[in-house]
N, C-alpha and C positions, 0 to 999 in steps of 0.2 A: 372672787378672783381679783388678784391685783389690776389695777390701771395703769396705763401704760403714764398718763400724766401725771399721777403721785408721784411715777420716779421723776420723770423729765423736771417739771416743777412742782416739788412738794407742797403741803398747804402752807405753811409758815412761809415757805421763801420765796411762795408768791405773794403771803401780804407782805412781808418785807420790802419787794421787787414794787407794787404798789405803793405804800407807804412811802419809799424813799423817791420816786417816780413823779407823787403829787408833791412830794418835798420844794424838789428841784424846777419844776415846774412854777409852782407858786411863787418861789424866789424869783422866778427871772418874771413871773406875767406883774407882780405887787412893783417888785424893784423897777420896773422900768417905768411904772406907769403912773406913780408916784410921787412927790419930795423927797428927798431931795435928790433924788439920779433922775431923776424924766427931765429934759430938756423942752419939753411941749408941754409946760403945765395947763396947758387951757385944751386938749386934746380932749376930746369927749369920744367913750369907747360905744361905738352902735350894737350892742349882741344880739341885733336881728339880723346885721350883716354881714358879708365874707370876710371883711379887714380881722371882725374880731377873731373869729376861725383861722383863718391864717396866724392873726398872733397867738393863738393859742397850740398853733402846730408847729413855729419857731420855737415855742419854749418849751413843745414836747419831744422837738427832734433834740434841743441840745442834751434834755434828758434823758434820754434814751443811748446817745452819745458817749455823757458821765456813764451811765451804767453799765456800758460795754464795757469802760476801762475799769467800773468796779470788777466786775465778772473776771475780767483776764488777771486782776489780781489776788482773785480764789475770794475774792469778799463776798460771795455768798455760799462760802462754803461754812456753815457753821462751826465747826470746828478751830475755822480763823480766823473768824471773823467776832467770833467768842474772846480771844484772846487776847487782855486788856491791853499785853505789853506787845502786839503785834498789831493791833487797828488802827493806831495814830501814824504808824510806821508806811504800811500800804493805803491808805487812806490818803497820804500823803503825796506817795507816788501814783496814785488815780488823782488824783486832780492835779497833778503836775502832765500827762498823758491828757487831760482833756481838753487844757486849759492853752495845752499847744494845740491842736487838733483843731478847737473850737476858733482859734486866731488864725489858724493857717483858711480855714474854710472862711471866716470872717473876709479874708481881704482877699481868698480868689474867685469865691462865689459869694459875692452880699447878695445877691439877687433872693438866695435860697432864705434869708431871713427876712419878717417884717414885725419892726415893733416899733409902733407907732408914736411912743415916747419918748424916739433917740434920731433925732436929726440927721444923725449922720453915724450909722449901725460902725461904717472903719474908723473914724476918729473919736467916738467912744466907745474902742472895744473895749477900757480899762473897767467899763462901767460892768460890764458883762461879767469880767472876770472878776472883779469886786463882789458879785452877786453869787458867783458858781464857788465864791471863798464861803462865805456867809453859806450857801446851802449845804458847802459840806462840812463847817463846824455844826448845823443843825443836824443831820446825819450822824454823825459821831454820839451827840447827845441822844437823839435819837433810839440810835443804837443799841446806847447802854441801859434805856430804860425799857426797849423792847424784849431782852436778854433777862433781865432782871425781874420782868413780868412773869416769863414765861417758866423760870426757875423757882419763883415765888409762891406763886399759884397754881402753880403743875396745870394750865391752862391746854390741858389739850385730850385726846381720844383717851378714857382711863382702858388696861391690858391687862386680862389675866394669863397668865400660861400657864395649863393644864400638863401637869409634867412635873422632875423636880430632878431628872439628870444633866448630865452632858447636853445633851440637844436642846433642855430646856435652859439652861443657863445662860446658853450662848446665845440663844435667841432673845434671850431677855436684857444680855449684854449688849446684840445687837442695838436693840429699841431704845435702851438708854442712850446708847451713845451717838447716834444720832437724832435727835432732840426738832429738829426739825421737820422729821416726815409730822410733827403734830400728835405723838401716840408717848405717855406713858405710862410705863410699867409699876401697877400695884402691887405684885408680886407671886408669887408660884402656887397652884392648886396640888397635892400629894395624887399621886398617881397606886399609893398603897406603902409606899416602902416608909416613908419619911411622916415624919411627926409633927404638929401645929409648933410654930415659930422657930422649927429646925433653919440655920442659917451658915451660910460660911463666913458668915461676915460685912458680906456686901448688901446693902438694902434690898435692893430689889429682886433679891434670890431667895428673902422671907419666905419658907410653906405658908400660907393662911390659913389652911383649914384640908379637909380629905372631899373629893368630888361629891361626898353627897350634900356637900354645903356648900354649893358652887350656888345653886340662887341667893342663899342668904348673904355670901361673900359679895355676891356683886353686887345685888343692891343696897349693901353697906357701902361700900367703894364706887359706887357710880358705876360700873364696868359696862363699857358697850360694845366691849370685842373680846372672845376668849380664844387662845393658838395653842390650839394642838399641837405637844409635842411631849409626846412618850415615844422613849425609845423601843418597844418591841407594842404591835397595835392586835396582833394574832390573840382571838379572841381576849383581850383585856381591854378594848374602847367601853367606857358607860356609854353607851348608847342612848336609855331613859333622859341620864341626868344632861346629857350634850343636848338632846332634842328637848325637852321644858327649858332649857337655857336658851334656845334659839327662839320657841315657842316665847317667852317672855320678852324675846323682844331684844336680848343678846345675842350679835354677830358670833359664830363660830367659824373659824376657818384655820387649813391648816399650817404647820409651821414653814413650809416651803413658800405657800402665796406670802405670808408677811416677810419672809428672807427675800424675796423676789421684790416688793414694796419697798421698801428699805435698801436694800444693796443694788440693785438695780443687776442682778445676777442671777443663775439657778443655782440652789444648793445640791451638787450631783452628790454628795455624799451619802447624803438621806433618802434621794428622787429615788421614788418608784414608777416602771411604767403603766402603772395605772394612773397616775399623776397625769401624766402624757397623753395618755389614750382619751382618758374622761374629763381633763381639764380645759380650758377656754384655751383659744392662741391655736398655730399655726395650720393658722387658715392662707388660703393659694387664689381670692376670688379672680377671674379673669381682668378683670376690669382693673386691682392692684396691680397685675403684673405686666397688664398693657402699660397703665402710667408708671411703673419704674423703668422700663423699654424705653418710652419716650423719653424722660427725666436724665437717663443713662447718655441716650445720645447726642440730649442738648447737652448738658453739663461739658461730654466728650467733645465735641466738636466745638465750643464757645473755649474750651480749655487748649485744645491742642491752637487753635486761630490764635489766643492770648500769648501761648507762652511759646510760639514759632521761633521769635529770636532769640530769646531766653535759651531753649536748646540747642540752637545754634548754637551759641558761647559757650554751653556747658562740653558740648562735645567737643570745640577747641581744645578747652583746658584739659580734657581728659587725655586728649589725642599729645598734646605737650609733654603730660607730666610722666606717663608711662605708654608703653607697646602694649598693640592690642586691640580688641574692638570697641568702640564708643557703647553702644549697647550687648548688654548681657541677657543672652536668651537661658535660658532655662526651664526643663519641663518643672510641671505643676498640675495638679490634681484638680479639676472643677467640677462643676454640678453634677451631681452619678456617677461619679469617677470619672469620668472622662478625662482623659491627658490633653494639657495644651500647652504650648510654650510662652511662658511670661516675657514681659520685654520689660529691663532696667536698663539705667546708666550704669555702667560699670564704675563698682566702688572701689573693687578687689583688684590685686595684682594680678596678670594673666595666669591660670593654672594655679590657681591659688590652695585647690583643695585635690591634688594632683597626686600630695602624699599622704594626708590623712581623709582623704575622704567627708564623706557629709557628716558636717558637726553645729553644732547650735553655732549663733553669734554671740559675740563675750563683748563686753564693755571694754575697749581699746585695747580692740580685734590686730595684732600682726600685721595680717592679712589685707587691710583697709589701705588704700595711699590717703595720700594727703588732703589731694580734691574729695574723695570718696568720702572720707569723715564728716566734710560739710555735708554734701550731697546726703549723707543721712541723716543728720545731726539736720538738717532744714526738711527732711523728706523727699527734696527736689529728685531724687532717683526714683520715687514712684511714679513722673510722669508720663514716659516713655507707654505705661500701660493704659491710658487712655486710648491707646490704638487697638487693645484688646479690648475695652468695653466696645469699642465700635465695632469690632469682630462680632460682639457676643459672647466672648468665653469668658467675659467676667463683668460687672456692675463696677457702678461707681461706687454704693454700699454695700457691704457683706462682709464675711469670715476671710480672714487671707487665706490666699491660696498656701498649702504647704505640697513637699515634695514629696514624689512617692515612695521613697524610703521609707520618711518620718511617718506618713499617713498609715503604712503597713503598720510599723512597729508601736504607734501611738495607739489604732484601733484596736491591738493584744492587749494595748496596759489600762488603755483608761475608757471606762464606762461610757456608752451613748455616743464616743465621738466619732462614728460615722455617719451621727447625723446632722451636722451641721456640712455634709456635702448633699443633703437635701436642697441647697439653695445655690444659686451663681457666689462665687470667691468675689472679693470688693475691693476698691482699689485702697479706701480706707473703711472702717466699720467700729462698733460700737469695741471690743475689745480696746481696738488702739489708740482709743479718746480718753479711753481710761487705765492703759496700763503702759509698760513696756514691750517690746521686741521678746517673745519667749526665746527664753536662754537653756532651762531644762524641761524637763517632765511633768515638776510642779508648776512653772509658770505656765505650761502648755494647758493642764488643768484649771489653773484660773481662769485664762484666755478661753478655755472650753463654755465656764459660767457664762462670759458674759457673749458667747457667739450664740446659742441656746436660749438667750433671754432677746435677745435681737428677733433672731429665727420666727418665738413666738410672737412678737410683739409688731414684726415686719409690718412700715406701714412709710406713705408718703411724709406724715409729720417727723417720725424719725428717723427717717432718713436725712429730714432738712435739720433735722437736728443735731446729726451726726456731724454733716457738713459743714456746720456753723460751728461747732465745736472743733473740726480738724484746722480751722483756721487758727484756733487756740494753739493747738500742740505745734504747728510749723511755726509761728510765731514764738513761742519760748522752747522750742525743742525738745519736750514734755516725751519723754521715753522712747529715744532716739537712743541708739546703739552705733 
């Protein structure tokens, strides 16, 4: 079964995340301490005592710092970080975000730093930022030759997929194309139909060979994981040749745990509920759902205390710009069904949906005024529902609450989706960190994947993970409507 931290941080993008960590680090602890940027050349560093520690936790907060603003610039998304003619680009822009950051903090908290090299941490911050230049041309270079390793020497988990359809393909295009989770694809095992070095073209959709040569194929190829994925498994699994593959010391697992590894989603297409019934994940222990309870209502109440003025003003300008009420109640479907009324700022015009009735939200909605746009476009309209988490009719993380219209007629069309009201509705959750606002049916279904892959996974670490990420999406406005 999948880990919930191969998705969170996969192997690669935590050496990466490492890698560049000790990079930036080493630049500021060498550079300061030094010729010719140390100002205290006759400083002698004691590493049996706190001074060193301390400076060693200066130069790991500033790195930790840079890497936030790498992160918010999708730099450890591989896919963009792959891209030659994109990484000098955002590379750019992260150390211009850190380099402000790192001066603004420089001269209103020196306290927070100590490096024992610099006389005076404010009048030579240029020395700083001279160092954080210098680490992220090492990074760049870096970069390229991490990229080029990995592509080079196929340096990571070798896959076979047992299969050689649709589902196997896709699955194999998944693994490729993601390079990151650490896994590639050797190429496809014939499941009966298809022939030795049958191909469509694409490398890694090569047949190898038919399952009764799934040991010889793998220990040609190194193979340490083989994914199940034939499309029809009624009576047609080898059974024998899957179990001496496992027996020898090859992983076998099916194509859903690696789609769940990899996409960070559930493939409902394929899911069967014996997947469900017999597979790891959503587990309810008491003691998890004590500490989401509490978590819920620190968060809530530290949240609503922070942003008391903040709503004030919002409800001005709403009150200004149109008639009506400041907040927008609306019922909403939570945990078991149960009906509750949500609380928003009102984004819409009063009576907005008066004549057509409940419809999705559309990308520059009519219906939206002017304040409202922002207020979604920042998210700032979901705050109002932290007064619902402190009811209890909903979490700070979870599936959004939907209406029960949509609940009715969504549970007719699409598979499993009344189970993600097995859990409390969130004020944010894993779907909205990673997509947009559902518009149709289809987006409703993908938003299904990743509420499903939450569900099973439901845990204190991602939840803070969710949350550290929603600060992403209200900062660039990542699938706001």
């Amino acid at each position: 079964m999948p880990k919930l931290r191969e998705q969170i941080i996969p192997r690669r993008k935590l050496m990466l995340i490492g890698a560049e960590c000790a990079i930036i680090t080493g630049a500021l602890f060498a550079g300061t301490s030094l010729p010719p940027l140390t100002s205290n050349p006759g400083v002698v560093l004691d590493f049996t005592g706190w001074p060193t520690w301390q400076f060693l936790l200066s130069c790991l907060t500033i790195a930790i710092l840079c890497q936030a603003c790498l992160s918010y610039n999708d730099l450890y998304d591989w896919k963009v970080s792959q891209n030659r003619g994109e990484l000098p680009n955002r590379l750019m822009h992260s150390g211009g975000y850190s380099l402000v950051l790192l001066a603004m903090l420089v001269f209103l908290l020196p306290q927070l730093f100590y490096f024992p090299g610099l006389t005076d941490p404010r009048g030579e911050t240029w020395k700083l930022i001279l160092l954080l230049a210098v680490a992220y041309v090492a990074i760049y270079a870096f970069r390229a030759g991490f990229h080029w390793f990995f592509y080079k020497w196929n340096f990571g988990e070798q896959v076979l997929v047992f299969g050689a359809g649709t589902h196997a393909r896709e699955i194999a295009d998944l693994i490729h194309d993601n390079p990151m989770a650490g896994f590639e694809v050797v190429g496809l095992i014939s499941d009966g139909s298809q022939q030795n070095g049958e191909t469509d073209g694409v490398p890694h959709h090569e047949v190898l060979g038919a399952v009764d040569d799934l040991i010889a194929i793998g220990q040609k190829h190194r193979v340490a994981r083989v994914v199940v994925a034939v499309e029809e498994r009624r009576q047609t699994l080898p059974i024998p040749q899957l179990l001496a593959a496992r027996m020898s010391g090859i992983e076998v697992e099916e194509r859903e745990a690696m789609f769940e590894r990899i996409a960070g989603k559930m493939a409902i297409e394929s899911l069967r509920p014996s997947y469900l019934i017999f597979g790891s994940g959503f587990s309810k222990p008491p003691v998890a759902i004590a500490l989401k309870r509490f978590t819920d209502l620190l968060a809530a109440t530290v949240g609503i205390v922070v942003t008391a003025p903040f709503m004030l003003l919002v409800a001005v300008l709403i009150k200004l710009e149109s008639r009506g009420p400041v907040l927008f109640r609306q019922e909403r479907v939570g945990q078991d069904g149960h009906p509750f009324m949500i609380n928003k700022f009102r984004t819409m015009r009063q009576n907005a949906e008066q004549e057509s009735g409940p419809v999705w939200a559309s990308t520059d909605d009519p219906r939206i005024t002017r304040i409202g746009k922002f207020l979604r476009l920042s998210r700032i309209d979901e705050i109002p529902q932290m007064f619902n988490v402190l009811a209890g009719q909903m979490s700070f993380v979870g599936p959004r609450p939907e209406r029960p219209f949509f609940v009715e007629e969504l549970s007719e069309r699409i598979k499993f989706y009344p189970l993600r009201l097995t859990v409390k509705p969130g004020v944010t959750g894993w779907a909205q960190v990673n997509m947009a606002y559902a518009a149709s049916i289809e987006d409703t279904m993908e938003k299904l994947r990743y509420d499903l892959y939450y569900i099973k996974n439901m845990s204190f670490v991602f939840d803070l993970n969710i949350m550290l990420r929603t600060v992403g999406v209200i900062l660039f406005g990542k699938g706001a409507r």
